[in-house]
N, C-alpha and C positions, 0 to 999 in steps of 0.2 A: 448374609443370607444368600442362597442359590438356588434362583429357580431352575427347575427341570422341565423338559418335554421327552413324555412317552408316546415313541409310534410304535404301534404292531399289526405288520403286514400276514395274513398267513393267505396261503395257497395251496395247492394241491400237493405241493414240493416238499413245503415248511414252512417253518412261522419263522421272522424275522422280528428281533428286537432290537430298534432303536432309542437309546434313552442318550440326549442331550443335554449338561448341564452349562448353566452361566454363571459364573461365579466370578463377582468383579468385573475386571477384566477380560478375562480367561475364557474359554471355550474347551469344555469336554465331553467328548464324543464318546458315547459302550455302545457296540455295535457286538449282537448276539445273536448267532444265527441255530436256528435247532431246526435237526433234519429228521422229520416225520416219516417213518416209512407208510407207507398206502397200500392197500392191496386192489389191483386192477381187477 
């Protein structure tokens, strides 16, 4: 079994996705980062 954690940061810039999994032992990181363009 492997739990996950989802963080999703957004801001003016872009939205970041961090999703975390624990599996076992092990530690994996997806780091996704999407770049929003904005109009000022």
């Amino acid at each position: 079994m492997c739990n996950y954690i989802g963080i999703k940061n957004a801001n003016k810039f872009g939205s970041i996705f961090l999703i975390i999994y624990f599996c076992k032992e092990y530690i994996y990181i997806l780091y996704f980062h999407q770049v929003v363009e904005t109009k000022m």
